[in-house]
Every structure is written in C-alpha cells, then in structure tokens.
N, C-alpha and C positions, 0 to 999 in steps of 0.2 A: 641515481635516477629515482623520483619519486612518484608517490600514483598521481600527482596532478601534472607530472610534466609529460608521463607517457602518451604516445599518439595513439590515434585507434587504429585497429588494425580489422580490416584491409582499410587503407585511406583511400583506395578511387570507389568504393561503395557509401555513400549514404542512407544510413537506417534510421530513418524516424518512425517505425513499426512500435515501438515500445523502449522503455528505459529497462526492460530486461534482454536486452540485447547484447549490453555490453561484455566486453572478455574479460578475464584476467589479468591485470599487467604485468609483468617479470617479474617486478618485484611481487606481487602478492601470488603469484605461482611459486616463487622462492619458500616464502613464509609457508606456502600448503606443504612442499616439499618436506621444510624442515621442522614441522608442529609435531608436539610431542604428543602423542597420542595414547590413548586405553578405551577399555568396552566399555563405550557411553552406558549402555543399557543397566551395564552396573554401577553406573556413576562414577568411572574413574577417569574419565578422559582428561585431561588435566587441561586441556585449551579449550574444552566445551565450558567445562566446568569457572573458565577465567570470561570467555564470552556471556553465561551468564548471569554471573557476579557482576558484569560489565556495565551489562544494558538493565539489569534492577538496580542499581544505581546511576544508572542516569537517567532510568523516569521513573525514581524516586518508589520504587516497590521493593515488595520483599524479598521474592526469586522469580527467576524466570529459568524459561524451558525450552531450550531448540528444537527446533523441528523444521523439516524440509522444504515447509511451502506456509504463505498464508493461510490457503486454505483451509490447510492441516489446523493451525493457531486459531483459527478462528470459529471450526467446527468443533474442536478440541473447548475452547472458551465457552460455547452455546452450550455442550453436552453437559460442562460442569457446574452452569449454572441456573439448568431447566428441569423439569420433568415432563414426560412425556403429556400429551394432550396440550402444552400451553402454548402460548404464542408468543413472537420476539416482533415489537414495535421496532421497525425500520425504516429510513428513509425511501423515501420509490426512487426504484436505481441502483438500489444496494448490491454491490458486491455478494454479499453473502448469498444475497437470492439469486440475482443474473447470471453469476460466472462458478457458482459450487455447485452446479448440478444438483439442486436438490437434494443437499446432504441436510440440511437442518430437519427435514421430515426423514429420509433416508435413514439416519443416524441416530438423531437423537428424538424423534418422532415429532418434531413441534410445527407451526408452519409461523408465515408470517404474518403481521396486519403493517400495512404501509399508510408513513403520510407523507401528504406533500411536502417538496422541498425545493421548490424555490431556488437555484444556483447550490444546490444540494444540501439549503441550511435546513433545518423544520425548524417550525414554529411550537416552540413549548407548551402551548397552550392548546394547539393540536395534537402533539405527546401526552401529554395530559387525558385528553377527551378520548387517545385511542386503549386508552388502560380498560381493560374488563375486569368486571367484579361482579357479574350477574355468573348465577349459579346455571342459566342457560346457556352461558356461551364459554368459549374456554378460556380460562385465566392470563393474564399476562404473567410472563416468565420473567422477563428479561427485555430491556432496552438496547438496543445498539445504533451506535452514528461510526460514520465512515468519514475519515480527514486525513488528506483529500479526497475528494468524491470523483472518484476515478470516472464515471458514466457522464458527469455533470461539466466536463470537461477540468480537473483537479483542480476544483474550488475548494476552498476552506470556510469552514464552521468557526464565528468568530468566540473568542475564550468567553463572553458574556452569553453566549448564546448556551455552551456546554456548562457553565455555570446555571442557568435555569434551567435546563434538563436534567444537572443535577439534584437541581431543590424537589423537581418534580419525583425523581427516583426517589431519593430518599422518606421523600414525604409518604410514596407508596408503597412503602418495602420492597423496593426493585434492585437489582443489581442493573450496574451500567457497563457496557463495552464497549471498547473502542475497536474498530478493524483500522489499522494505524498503520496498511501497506505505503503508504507516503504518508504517516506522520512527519519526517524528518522535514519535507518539503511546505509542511502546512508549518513548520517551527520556523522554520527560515524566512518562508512568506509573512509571519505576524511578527517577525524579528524578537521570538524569544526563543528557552530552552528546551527539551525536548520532555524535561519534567515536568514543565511547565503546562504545557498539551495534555498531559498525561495524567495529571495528579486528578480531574476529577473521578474517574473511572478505576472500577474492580480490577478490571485485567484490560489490556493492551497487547492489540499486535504488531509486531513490527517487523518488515520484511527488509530485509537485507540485500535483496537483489535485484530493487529497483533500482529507485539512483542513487543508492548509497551504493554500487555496483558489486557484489560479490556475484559468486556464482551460480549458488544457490542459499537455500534459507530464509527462515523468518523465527522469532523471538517471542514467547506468547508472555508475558508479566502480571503478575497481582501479587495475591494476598500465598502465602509459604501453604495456609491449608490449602485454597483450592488449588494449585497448581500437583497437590498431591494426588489428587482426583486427574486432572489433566495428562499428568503423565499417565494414569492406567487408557485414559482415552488414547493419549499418543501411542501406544501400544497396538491397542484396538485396530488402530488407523494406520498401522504400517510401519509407525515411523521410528523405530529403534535402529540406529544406524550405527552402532557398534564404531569402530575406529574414525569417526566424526570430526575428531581434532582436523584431520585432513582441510575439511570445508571450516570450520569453524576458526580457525589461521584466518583465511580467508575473510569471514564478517568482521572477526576484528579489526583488521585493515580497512573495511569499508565504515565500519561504526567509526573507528576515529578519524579518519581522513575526510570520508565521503562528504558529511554535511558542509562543509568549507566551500566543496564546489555546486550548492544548489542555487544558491544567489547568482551565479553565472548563467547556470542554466537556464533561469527564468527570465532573465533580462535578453536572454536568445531567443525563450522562446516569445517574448515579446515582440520580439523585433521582424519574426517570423509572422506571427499573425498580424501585424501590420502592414506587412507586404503582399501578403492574401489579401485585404481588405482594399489595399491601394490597384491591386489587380484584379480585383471587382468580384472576388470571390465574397460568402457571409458569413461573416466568423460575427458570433457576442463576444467582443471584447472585454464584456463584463468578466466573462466566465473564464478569461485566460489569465490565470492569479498566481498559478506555478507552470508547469514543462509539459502541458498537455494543452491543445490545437483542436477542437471538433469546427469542422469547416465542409457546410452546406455545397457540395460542387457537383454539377447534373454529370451523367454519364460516368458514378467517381470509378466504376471496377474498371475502365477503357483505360483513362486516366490513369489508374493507379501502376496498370500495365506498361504503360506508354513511358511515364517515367523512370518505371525499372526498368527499361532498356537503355536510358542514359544514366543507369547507377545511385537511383533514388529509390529509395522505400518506404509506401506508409499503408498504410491500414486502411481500406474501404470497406466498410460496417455497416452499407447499406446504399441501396441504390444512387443516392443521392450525399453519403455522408461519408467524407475522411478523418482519419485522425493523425496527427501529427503528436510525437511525442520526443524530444528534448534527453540529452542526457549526458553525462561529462565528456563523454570521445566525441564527440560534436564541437568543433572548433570554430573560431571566426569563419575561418576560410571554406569550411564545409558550409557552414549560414550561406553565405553569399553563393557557393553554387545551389545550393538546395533553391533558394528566390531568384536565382537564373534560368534552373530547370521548370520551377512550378510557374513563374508568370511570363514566361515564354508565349 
C-alpha cells in the first residue's frame, strides 16, 4: 500500500474545511512508529536531522529547522531578521498578519506596512515605494510575500514577479522572506521545482501539513547563520520537541510523496469551482490557480450547516463567503458527491 493509493478515512464524510485536515495513512503511521529517534533540542534526533538536510536541499539552502507550525517558521524568520521598531512590507491578506495573532508586534516588536495585491501578486514598484528611509518614520526591516496566497484564494506570485522584488531587496538592503505554507502547490501550479520558488529569498517556510499531508510541521530554511539565531527564537516560542523523529518520519513521507499529488488536486479543484459557477454561485475563476475555492454564497453559515448534515464540510468566513479547500483523500467520487450536495 502506498500514500497515494490509500483512501481517506472516514470515506462517507467530506472535508473541504482545509488541506490540514488530512490523516495519517498506515503506511506513514508505520514509518512514525518505527523513526529512529533522539533529543532534537540537542540536535541528535537522527530523522529530524535527515528531514532537514532533506528540505535544504531541495530548495536549494543551507539548513533548515523544524518546528511545529508555520506560524512558529515564520515568526521565528521575522524575529531573525528585524529589530524592534521596524516594519515588514507585506502583501494585504498576509498570513502573517491575518492568522498569527499579532505575534510580529507581540514577538519581535515590528508591525506591518501593506501593499496591494492584486490576486495576491504586488506590484514591485509599490514594494519599492512602501520602503521607509525617513528618520521620522520607522525603517523597513524586512520584506515578505506569501506563495500561495492563502486569503487571495491560493494564487500564485509569478517567478518574474519575485525576481523584481528581488532586485528591489537587494538594491535596499533588505532581506526577503518567503511564508511558503503551500509553496509546494505554487511549484506544481508554475510547473517547476520547489528550488526554484525558493532560490530568490533569505529564508523559506514550508509547512508540511498542508497538502503535502503530514500531521504536523513546517520547515523554516536559509542562510546556516541565521537559522542559528532562529533556532534560540524556536526556543523562545516553545518549540523544542525533544523525540521529534516521531512526527518528522512523518514530513518526510509527505515531502517525498506528497507533491506528485497536487497536480490532481487542482485539476479537482478546478472542476469544483466550475460547478459552483454553472450553479449560479460567484467564484473569480481567475483566482482558483491551486486547491483553494473562495465562493460568494448569501446565507453561507445556514448553508454550511445544511450540508454538514449530508456529510460535507467547508468553511463559512463570513456572512456571505465559503471556502472550499482540495486535498489528496478527496477522490473523484467524493468530487461528484460534493457537486451533488452543493448544487442541489
């Protein structure tokens, strides 16, 4: 049995709530079971330590650091690349600001400045403009882009676009980050590697327990100094998880398996918002690129209710707004009743 032939389990429920939904499969419970393990905190865990060697070589850095959550990777990334009082230029929408609780001020003291984005791209030239360098106002610290842009419905920032937001970093002595909880998916969508995403930027994070599906996890990667720095923040933040191999079995099954099946998922979830659009719901089609669904539907919490009594589940974010999200235990056959239930 391998991870892309296992079924999802329970199969008469439909979760399109999020691609962090997914289980375990036997096999990769197998692998948690029998991962050789040590006290990460001391650096000796021997399948943390292969995980990641794994994932700095495959988006092309020098080490990277496990930790329990994006959030962790990506608060961890800000802390080591700011000082207090400055600001981190981010797209409006950002992850880091919408769904981290206000840890970039909380933490590492900085706040945001946002710019537009457009299907969640910015415009470089408005990166550019939002840099401060007046001794009135507080500095920029650091840039960061989100790919996919999880709020924007997971669009992707094209490689030419992160190429000029490179030039502008660089040109201002800026470090770049990337918050890369569905990089894999933004790799898949532009039909390259996952280095390839990754190479313009300092640090990278990458979460693991999207739809790359493990159970828990995410990967934060750069440069060998700052991640020395990073791990005293992972600290800081909680996150020393001592016999680690445990879960870390686990992302490696998902880091090598996982991306195989996100081309599927997207072509699902295509097929999905289609079917909304043909049943008179408003989806931008523009905006459905990888395995994420934001769809305009009046009354959605009634709704959202109504269909979880026939064994479907999604996300209503707002009076008027669902979200549907994609992810490998989502089969043909679950597609077709999920577009039996919703356009009913």
């Amino acid at each position: 049995m391998t991870f892309q032939d296992v079924q999802p389990v329970p199969t008469q429920r439909i979760d399109l709530r999020s691609d962090t939904v997914t289980v375990p499969t036997p096999e990769m419970r197998l692998a948690m079971a029998e991962a050789v393990v040590g006290d990460d905190v001391y650096g000796e865990d021997p399948t943390v330590n292969t995980l990641q060697s794994e994932v700095a070589r495959l988006l092309g850095k020098e080490a990277a650091l496990f930790m329990p959550s994006g959030s962790m990777t990506n608060q961890a990334a800000i802390a080591m690349h700011t000082s207090r009082g400055q600001e981190v230029i981010c797209a409006e929408g950002s992850h880091i600001y919408e769904w981290e609780l206000g840890m970039m001020a909380a933490f590492s003291g900085v706040v945001p400045r946002f710019v537009p984005a457009p299907l969640g791209v910015p415009d470089p030239q408005q990166v550019r403009r939002a840099v401060r360098r007046s001794i009135h106002q507080s500095p920029t610290g650091l840039i960061s882009l989100e790919n996919t842009h999880n709020k924007m419905g997971g669009t992707v920032i094209p490689l030419d676009v992160v190429a000029a937001i490179r030039t502008v970093a660089d040109e201002e002595g800026l470090p770049l980050h990337l918050d890369g909880a569905r990089m894999a998916n933004a790799a898949a969508a532009l039909g390259v590697s996952l280095a390839e995403v990754a190479a313009p930027f300092d640090s990278v994070s990458l979460c693991l327990s999207k739809g790359l599906g493990a159970p828990v996890g995410s990967v934060l990667a750069g440069a060998k100094a700052d991640l020395v720095r990073a791990h005293r923040y992972r600290k800081m933040l909680g996150g020393g998880m001592r016999q680690a191999g445990i879960l870390a079995a686990a992302g490696l099954m998902a880091l090598r398996d996982g991306p195989a099946r996100l081309a599927a998922d997207h072509a699902r979830t295509r097929k999905l918002a289609e079917a909304l659009v043909d049943a008179g719901y408003a989806v931008n089609l523009a905006a459905v690129q990888t395995n994420i669904i934001y769809a305009t539907i009046p009354d959605a919490q009634s709704k959202v209710e109504r269909w979880a009594e026939q064994g479907l589940l999604a996300s209503a974010l707002d009076i008027d707004s669902v979200r549907f999200v994609l992810h490998y235990q989502i089969t043909d056959e679950m597609l077709e009743r999920a577009v039996r239930v919703l356009t009913a």
